[in-house]
C-alpha positions, 0 to 999 in steps of 0.5 A: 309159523305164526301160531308158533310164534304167537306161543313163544311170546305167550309163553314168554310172558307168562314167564315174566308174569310168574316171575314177577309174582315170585319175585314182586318185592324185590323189584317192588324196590327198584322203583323209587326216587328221591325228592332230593331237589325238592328240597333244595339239594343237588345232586352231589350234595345228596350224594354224600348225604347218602354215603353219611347215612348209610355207610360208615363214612365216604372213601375219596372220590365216592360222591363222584362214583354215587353220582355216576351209578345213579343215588336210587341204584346205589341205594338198590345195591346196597339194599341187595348187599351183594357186591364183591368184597375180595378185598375184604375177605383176604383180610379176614381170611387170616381168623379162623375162628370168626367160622366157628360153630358155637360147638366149636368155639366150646370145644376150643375155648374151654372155661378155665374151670372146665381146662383145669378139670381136664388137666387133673383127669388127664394127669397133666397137673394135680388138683394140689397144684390149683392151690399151692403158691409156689407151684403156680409158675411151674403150673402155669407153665404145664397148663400152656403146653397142655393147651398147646397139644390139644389146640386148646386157645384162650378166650382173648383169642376169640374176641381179638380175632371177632372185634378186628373183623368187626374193625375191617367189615365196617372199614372195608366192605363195599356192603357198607349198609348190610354193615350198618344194619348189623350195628344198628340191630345188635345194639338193639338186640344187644348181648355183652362180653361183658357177662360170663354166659353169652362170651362163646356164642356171640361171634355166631350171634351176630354172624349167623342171628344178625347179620343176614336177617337185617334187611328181612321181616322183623318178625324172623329177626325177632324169632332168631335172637329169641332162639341163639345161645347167646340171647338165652345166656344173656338174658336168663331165659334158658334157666326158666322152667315151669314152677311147681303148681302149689308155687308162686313164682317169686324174682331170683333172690338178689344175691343171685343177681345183678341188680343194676341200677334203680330199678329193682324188676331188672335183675341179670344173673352172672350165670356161667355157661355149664351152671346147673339149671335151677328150678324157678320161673326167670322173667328176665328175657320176657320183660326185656323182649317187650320193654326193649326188643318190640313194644318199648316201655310205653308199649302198653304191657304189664307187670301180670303180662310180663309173668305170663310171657315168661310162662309161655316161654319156659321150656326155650332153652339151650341144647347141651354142647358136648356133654355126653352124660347130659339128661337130655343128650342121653334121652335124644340117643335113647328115644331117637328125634322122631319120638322126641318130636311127638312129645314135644320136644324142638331141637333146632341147631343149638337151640332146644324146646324142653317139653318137660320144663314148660308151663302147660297151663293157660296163659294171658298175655295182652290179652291173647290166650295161650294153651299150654300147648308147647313150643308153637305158643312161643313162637306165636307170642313173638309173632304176636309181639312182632306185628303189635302196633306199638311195636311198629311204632317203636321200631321204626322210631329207633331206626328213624333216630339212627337215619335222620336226626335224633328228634326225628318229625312226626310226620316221618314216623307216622309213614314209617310205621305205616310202611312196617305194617303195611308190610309185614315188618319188612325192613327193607320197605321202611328203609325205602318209605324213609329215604323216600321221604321229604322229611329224610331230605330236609335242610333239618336232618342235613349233618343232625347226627352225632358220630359215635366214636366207632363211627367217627374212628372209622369214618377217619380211615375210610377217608384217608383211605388207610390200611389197617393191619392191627384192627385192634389198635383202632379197637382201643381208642373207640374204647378211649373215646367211651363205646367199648364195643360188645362189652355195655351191660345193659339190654338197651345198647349204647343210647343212640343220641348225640347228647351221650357221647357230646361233651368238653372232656369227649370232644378233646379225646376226639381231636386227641385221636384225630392228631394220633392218627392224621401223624400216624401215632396209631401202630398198623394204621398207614395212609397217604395224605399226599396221596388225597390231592394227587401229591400236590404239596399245599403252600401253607397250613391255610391251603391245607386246610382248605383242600382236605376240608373239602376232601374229608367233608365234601359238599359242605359249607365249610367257611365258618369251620375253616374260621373256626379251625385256623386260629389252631394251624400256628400252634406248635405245642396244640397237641401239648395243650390237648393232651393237658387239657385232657388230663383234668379232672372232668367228672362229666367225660362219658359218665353217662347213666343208662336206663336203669340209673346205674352209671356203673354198667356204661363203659366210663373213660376217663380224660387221661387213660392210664394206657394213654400212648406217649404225650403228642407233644414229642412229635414237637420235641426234636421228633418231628418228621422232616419236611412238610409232612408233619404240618399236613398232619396235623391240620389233617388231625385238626380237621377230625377232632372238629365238631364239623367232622363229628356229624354226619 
């Protein structure tokens, strides 16, 4: 019975050594604390510098909750990113296409070059009727009941239904760092409404490139853009064939693309989705997946580097959706995917290695020779890139200036590069290696970020605990504030520093938001502020402030903020004053340039948008709420508009 015994343990703990071999990294980062009280906070203070870091802004009563679970397993939570969001799944349950398959977003969202087309095959219209001015009602007219029957939707659909999620996920997920990560990577690795080609693709870019990779290797996140529909489009790689041998690759001509700015090597062509693929070399992806994507401009790549890159990369293309009479369509239905495989060809869900586009000649890049010999030199570029020091040190920068502060120390850096080479690229371990530092919790990166004004909109309803039913209104005055989400031009995203989004004209539209919505001016957004202090009615303007500083921004030192905020409690014509002040001519309102010196590709908002929603000042004009009601809306606005709010 003894020896029996004795087995049993055996086998159990070799059980427990097996599994621990199998599953080593993810309890590898369990076993972590933070310095906290080294650096002089308690626990409550580390508390809510924790929920301003790695969530979209802390929900009433969460510093006690983060304080009950215990700081290192909330992290450890949020790192799995697996609690329940039933709540949030109900409402998005209502958007269809946020599911979709880039196939079906092709199939339901036609171009309306490609909708008109099948109209005049159908017989529905007549190609005269594209042009003839007085049939355009009665033409309108038959294309919307043509759409109708064969469930055919306008683009608008799929990018109202995409952004509101994008709205209610970062609101309401209890997943808030999985959140964050997918805002942080996408804007690194950024794709644009704002060009014709990656429109249809990008819902799944981020749902299905994104979003579950952002705890991952960096090196699979790296490969999974390089491959999506969206990137390709976006970045011109699926058009790049292998030149002719006696051809010298040469730039796309520049009436074939958009120069944008100073520097002329950056060249984005407007190409539509079912453009015709030209014969040329296209350098546009090879550049940007060095310069912005791993290595960062000081990486230590060249020009020569760069061609050579897009040469190993010729080939990466796009499968073709849904067109039957594609050359390539037709040649997988003739050979069959075994046969296509042994000449080379990859096809991988929407992505596709085009064996007969690629430049099977040698190639040097950083150094490192590649032999023509197919897909797998593409994939060992980017692995090469993905593990290069410089990238390393990049990457961990860019995710040290989203984290802690925008000049962060050297000494930070160092350890966070060190962390992503010492694991392979794992993010999750840098995220652990910097929360693990002193420097994370030092009194100088305490409330040093900036919130951008997606953050900041957010943030707002997350502490008022509010109930968005039209995401898309909350949308629009993001879009106000200057970060028109999904629609910046240039590869780099929206700078990530306090300094672009700061200044007279931005601070005034942001308290403008901040009374919009504390007064309930903004359509679909309802909450209870009296609610927030169990429904005790403050005595004056002063104690209200008092109390929901404390409630908006828990342990801070709030003295100095409540001096500054009190001489704005007596003014009954504030938001008059605002809404004026707003509406000056001030050229220096978000008219930021982007890397390439072209102010025209940064989403610009002037101080008084032409669909600015009526003038605050009517809630003073004989419409104002009875009771004491709109008072506490207002200090409520003042609180949000104020510097203190705008840090995190």
């Amino acid at each position: 019975m003894k020896h029996k015994l004795l087995l049993v343990i055996v086998l159990l703990l070799c059980t427990a050594a097996l599994y621990s071999f199998y599953s080593g990294p993810q309890l590898a980062t369990r076993k972590f604390r933070f310095p906290f009280k080294k650096e002089g906070l308690t626990e409550r203070q580390a508390a809510a510098h924790l929920l301003n870091r790695f969530t979209f802004g802390a929900t009433p009563g969460q510093v006690d909750e983060v304080v009950k679970i215990g700081l290192e397993k909330w992290f450890v939570q949020q790192l799995d990113a697996k609690l329940p969001d039933d709540s949030l799944n109900k409402r998005l349950s209502g958007f269809d296409a946020l599911n979709f398959t880039n196939q079906q977003a092709v199939n339901t969202y036609p171009d309306r070059g490609a909708l008109y087309n099948m109209a005049v095959k159908d017989g529905i219209v007549s190609k005269d009727s594209l042009y003839v001015a007085k049939d355009q009602r009665f033409f309108n007219a038959l294309i919307q009941a043509y759409m109708k029957a064969k469930g055919y939707r306008t683009n608008q659909d799929l990018q109202n239904q995409f952004i509101s999620q994008k709205i209610l996920r970062a609101a309401y997920s209890n997943n808030q760092l999985q959140e964050v990560l997918t805002d942080f990577w996408f804007n690194h690795f950024n794709v644009s409404y704002s060009k014709n080609g990656p429109q249809l693709f990008i819902p799944s870019y981020e749902r299905d490139v994104i979003r579950p990779h952002v705890f991952g290797r960096f090196d699979t996140l790296l490969l999974a853009t390089a491959k999506s529909p969206a990137m390709m489009h976006y970045l011109d790689n699926f058009i790049s064939v292998a030149p002719p041998a006696d051809v010298k690759p040469v730039a796309l001509p520049v009436t074939e693309a958009m120069v944008m700015g100073g520097d002329t090597s950056h060249k984005i062509a407007q190409v539509p989705v079912r453009r015709k693929r030209t014969s040329g070399l296209n350098e546009n992806y090879a550049r940007e997946v060095m310069e912005l994507h791993t290595l960062g401009v000081d990486g230590g790549y060249t020009q020569a580097d760069v061609t050579q890159a897009a040469r190993v990369l010729t080939g990466w293309t796009v499968y073709p959706f849904g067109d039957a009479n594609n050359r390539m369509t037709q040649l997988y239905l003739r050979n069959g995917v075994e046969t296509m495989e042994k000449r080379g060809f990859v096809h991988e869900g929407d992505f596709l290695f085009d064996a007969t586009s690629h430049d099977k000649s040698q190639k040097v890049v950083l150094g490192h020779q590649f032999d023509g010999s197919g897909y797998q030199e593409g994939v060992d570029l980017l692995e090469m890139l993905a593990h290069h020091p410089s990238t390393a040190k990049f990457i961990t920068r860019k995710i040290a200036i989203h984290f802690v502060s925008d000049n962060p120390p050297q000494t930070l850096l160092d350890k966070m590069a060190k962390s992503f080479t010492d694991h392979d690229g794992d993010i999750r371990q840098v995220l652990i290696t910097m929360v693990t530092s002193h420097e994370f919790w030092s009194k100088e990166s305490l409330r040093e970020k900036t919130k951008s004004p997606f953050e900041l909109a957010i943030s707002a309803v997350r502490s008022m605990n509010a109930d968005i039913k039209q995401p898309l209104q909350v949308y629009n005055w993001v879009s106000r504030m200057g970060e028109r989400l999904y629609y910046y031009l240039a590869p780099t995203g929206f700078p990530d520093k306090g300094a672009y989004w700061i200044n007279t004209g931005s601070l005034l539209t942001r308290m403008n938001f901040g009374l919009a919505l504390a007064t309930q001016r903004i359509p679909g957004v309802t909450f209870n502020l009296g609610a927030l202090n169990d429904n005790h009615e403050p005595e004056s303007p002063e104690a209200a402030l008092a109390i929901y500083c404390k409630l908006f921004m828990p342990e801070r030192d709030l003295d100095q903020t409540i001096k500054r905020l009190t001489p704005l409690l007596h003014q009954p014509d504030l938001a008059q004053t605002i809404n004026n002040a707003s509406a000056a001519p001030n050229p220096k309102v978000l008219n930021q340039q982007d890397r390439m010196g072209n102010s025209s590709t940064v989403t610009t908002v002037s101080a008084k948008p032409s669909n600015q929603p009526p003038v605050y000042a009517a809630l003073y004009n004989g419409n104002r709420p009875a009771g004491n009601y709109s008072m506490l809306g207002q200090v409520v606005g003042i609180i949000i508009g104020s510097p203190e709010y705008q840090r995190r």
